[in-house]
C-alpha positions in Angstrom: 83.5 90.2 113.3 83.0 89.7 109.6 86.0 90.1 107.2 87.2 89.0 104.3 90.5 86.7 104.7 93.1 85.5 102.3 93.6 82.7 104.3 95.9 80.5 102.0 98.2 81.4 99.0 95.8 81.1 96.2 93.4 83.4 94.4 90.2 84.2 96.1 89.3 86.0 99.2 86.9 84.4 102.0 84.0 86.2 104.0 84.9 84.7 107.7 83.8 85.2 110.8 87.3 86.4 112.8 87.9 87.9 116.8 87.5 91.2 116.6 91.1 93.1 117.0 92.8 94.2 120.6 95.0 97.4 121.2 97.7 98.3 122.5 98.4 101.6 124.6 99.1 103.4 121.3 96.6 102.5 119.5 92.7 103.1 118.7 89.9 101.0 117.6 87.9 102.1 114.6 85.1 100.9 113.5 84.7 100.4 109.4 82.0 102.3 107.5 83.3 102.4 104.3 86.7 101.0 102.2 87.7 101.6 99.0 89.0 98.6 96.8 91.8 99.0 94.7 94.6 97.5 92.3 96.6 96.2 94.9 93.7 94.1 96.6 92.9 92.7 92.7 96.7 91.3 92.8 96.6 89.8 96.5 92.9 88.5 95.4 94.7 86.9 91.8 97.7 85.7 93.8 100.3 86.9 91.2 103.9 86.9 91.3 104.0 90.9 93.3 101.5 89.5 95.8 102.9 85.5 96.1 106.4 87.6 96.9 105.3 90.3 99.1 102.6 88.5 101.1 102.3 86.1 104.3 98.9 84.8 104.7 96.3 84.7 106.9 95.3 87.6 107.0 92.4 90.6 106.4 93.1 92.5 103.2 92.3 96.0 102.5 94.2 99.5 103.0 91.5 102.5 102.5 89.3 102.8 105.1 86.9 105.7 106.8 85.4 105.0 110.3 84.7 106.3 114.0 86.6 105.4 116.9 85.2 103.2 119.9 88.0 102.7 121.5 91.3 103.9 122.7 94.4 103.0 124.3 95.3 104.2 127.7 98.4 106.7 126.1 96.1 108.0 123.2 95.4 111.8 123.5 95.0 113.0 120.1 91.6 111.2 119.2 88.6 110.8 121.2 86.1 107.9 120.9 82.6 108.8 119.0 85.3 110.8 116.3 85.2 110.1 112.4 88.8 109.5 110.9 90.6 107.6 108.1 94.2 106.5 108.8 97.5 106.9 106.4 98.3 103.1 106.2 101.9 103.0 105.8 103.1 102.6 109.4 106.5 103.3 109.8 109.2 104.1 112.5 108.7 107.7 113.6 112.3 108.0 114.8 114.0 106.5 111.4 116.1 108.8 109.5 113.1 108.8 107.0 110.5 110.1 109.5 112.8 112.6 110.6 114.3 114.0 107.5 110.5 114.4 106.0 110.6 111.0 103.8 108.5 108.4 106.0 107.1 107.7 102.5 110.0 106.0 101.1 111.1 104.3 104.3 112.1 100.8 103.5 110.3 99.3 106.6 107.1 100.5 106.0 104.4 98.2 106.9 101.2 98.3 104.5 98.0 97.4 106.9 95.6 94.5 104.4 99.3 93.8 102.7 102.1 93.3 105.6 99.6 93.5 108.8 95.7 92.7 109.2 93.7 95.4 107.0 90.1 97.0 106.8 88.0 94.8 104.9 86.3 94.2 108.3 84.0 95.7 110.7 87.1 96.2 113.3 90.5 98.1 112.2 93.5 98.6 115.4 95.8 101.8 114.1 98.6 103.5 116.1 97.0 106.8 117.1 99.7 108.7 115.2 98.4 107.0 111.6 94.8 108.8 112.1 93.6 111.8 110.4 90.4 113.2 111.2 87.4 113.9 109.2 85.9 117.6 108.7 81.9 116.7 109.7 81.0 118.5 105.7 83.1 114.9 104.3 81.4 111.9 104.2 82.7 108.6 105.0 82.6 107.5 101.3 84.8 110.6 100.8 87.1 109.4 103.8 87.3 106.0 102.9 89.3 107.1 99.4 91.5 109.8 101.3 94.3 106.8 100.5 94.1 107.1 96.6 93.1 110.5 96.6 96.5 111.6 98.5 98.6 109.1 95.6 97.0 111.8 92.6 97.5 114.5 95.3 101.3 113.4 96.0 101.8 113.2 91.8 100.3 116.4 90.6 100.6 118.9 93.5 105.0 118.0 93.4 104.6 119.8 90.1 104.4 123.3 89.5 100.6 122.9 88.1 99.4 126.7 87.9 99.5 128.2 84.2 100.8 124.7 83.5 99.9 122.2 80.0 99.1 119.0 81.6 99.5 115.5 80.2 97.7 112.9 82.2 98.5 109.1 81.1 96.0 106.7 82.3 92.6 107.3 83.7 91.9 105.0 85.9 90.9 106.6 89.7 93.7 108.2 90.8 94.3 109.5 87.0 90.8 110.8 86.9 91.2 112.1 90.9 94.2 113.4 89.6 92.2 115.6 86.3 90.3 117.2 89.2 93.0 118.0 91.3 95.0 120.0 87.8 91.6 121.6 87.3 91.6 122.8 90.7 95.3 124.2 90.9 94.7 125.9 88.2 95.8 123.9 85.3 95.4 125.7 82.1 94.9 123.1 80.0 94.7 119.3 80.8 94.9 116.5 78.2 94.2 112.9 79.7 94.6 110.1 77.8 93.5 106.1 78.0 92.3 103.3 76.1 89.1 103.0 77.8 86.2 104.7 77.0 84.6 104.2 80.5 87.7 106.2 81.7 88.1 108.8 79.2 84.0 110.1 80.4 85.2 109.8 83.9 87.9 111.8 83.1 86.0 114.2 81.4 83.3 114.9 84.1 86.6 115.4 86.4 87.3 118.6 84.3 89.8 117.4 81.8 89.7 119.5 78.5 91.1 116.6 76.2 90.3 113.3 76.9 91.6 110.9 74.2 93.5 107.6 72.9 96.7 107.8 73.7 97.0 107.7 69.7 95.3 111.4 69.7 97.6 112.5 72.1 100.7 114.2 70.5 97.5 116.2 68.7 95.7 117.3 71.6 99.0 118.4 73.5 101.0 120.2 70.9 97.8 122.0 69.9 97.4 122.8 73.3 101.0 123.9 74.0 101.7 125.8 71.1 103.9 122.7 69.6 106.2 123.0 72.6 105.1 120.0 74.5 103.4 119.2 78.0 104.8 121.3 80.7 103.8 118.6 83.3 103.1 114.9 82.3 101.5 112.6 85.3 102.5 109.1 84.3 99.4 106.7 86.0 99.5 103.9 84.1 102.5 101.8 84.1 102.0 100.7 80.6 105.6 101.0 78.4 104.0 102.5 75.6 102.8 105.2 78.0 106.3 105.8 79.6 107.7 106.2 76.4 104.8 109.0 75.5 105.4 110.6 78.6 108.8 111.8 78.0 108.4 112.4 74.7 105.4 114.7 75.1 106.9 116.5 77.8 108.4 119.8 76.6 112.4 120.2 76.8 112.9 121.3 80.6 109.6 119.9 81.8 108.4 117.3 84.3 107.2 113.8 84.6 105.8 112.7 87.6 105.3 108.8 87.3 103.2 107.0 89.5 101.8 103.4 87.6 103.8 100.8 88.2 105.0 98.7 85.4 104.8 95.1 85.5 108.4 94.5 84.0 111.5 96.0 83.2 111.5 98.8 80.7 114.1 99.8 78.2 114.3 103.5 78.2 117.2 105.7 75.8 117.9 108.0 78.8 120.5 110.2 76.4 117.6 111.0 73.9 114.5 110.4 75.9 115.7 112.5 79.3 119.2 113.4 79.4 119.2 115.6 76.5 115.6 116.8 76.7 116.4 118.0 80.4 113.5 116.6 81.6 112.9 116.2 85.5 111.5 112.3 86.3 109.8 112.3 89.9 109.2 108.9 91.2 105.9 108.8 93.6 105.2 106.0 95.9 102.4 106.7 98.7 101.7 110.0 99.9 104.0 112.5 102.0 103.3 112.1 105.7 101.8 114.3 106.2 102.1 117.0 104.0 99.9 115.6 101.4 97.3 115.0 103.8 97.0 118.3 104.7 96.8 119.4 101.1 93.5 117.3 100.6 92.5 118.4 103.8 92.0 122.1 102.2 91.0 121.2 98.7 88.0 119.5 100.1 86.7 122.1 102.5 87.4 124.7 100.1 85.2 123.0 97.6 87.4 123.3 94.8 87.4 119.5 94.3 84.9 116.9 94.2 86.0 113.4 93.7 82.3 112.0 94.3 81.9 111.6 90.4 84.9 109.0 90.2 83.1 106.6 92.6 80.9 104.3 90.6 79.9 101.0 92.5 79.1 100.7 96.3 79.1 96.7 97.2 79.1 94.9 100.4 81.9 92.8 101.4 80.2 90.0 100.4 80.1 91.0 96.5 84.0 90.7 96.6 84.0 89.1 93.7 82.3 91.0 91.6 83.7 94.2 92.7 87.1 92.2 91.7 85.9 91.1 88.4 84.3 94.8 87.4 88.4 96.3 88.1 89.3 94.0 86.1 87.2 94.8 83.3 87.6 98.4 83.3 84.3 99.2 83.3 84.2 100.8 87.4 86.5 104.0 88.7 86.8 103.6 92.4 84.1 100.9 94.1 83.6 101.3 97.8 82.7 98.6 100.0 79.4 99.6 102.8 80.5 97.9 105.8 78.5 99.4 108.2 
């Protein structure tokens, strides 16, 4: 089967011909129709110091995927072949104390498929049967394929209380703008989102956000909004310092920040005067909650409330990896999808 390999540690991917994957008893086969690209793949493509650490090559890259299944293993009863799924891909240990005290998403072990294991930037994907998650027939497979950063600005917003709420949303790229749909939806009553990208702000914008602006218009557009009190809820997505630091200062006293971007180094932070003393509540997000958050997109996408179709801006075969690398990096996409099939 075709797929694209990082077959040594250096940047670049490679379009290869590869065997197509086996299963065992627990698992499925899927066949790939669609897989979103993301941040992560940009670092394993670059072969930075996070991927150069974290990763073990050979092997096929790629973590959001929608498919059907054409095969199954003999213990598998919960999916039937011909069915259309996407897949969580953290895989972890159903038994850990993680699992079983409702935080498989922060289990240590977890195993990232296209990061610790073979991914979906192939025509072939083998998942344990327990990782799938079905597809209503009214959800396309572009839709599917982008359940994985969808259920990130799913995890971040929906942990806050979001109803009636002033919402600050720093950095618009997909999951930000995913994220300005998903306020909207809930109920937001206002929603300020902020970047430095003008490509991002109009995505933002078409996702419902009331405000979208330069971070430097910010402390405008939210104490106008908030009656000079302050963002009840601010969704950090960015990872940039100077974003963090916004964050909790444009959070009202008593409010909420709910941090998702990453940043790429330490960060000096005055917890007495940025947090401590302005009570604030700091919510670290990694992944989504298995599987509570996937049953809460489940329901905002058959009830119709939320489209995330406008945040999708490129569709590329696997063999334009490159370029669907180079537009990331340049700010000028939301979410690109690879067509596999």
């Amino acid at each position: 089967m075709k797929a694209l390999v990082k077959r040594a540690p250096e940047r670049g991917l490679t379009l290869t011909e590869v065997p197509e994957p086996t299963i065992r008893d627990d698992e499925v086969l899927i066949r790939v129709r669609r897989a979103g690209v993301c941040g992560t793949d940009v670092h394993i493509y670059e072969w930075d110091a996070w991927a150069s650490a974290r990763c073990k090559p050979p092997f096929i890259c790629g973590h959001e995927f929608a498919g059907d299944v054409v095969q199954v293993g003999a213990l598998v009863d919960s999916v039937a072949v011909g069915a259309r799924v996407t897949a969580e891909g953290h895989i972890v240990d159903e038994h850990s104390l993680f699992s079983r005290t409702g935080n498989a998403h922060v289990d240590p072990a977890t195993r990232i498929i296209g990061v610790d294991r073979d991914g979906c930037f192939a025509e072939y994907i083998a998942m344990p049967a327990s990782n799938i998650w079905p597809l209503d027939d009214a959800v396309s497979f572009d839709i599917g394929g982008i359940h994985d950063p969808m259920g990130n600005a799913f995890h971040t917003a929906l942990t806050a209380d979001i109803p009636g709420a002033v919402v600050l949303i720093t950095g618009c790229g997909p999951i930000g703008a995913f994220a300005v749909g998903i306020c909207k939806a809930a109920g937001a009553a206002h929603i300020i989102a902020t970047d430095v990208n003008p490509t991002r702000l109009a995505l933002a914008r078409r996702m419902g956000a009331n405000d979208a602006v330069h971070p430097d218009a910010a402390r405008d557009a939210v104490m106008a909004a908030s009656g000079g009190h302050g963002a009840d809820v601010v969704l950090e997505m960015s990872g940039v310092p100077s974003a963090v630091h916004q964050a909790f200062a444009l959070a009202r006293p008593a409010g909420r920040v709910n941090m998702l971007g990453i940043p790429a180094k330490t960060i000096d932070v005055d917890f007495a005067s940025e947090i401590i003393f302005k009570g604030l509540t700091i919510y670290g997000v990694v992944g989504r909650r298995m599987y509570d958050t996937w049953h809460q997109m489940s329901r905002f996408l058959r009830a119709g409330h939320f489209d995330p179709t406008p945040v999708i801006t490129h569709r590329l075969p696997l063999e334009a990896v490159d370029e669907a690398m180079h537009l990331i990096k340049s700010g000028e996409a939301g979410k690109i999808i690879f067509e596999i099939a």
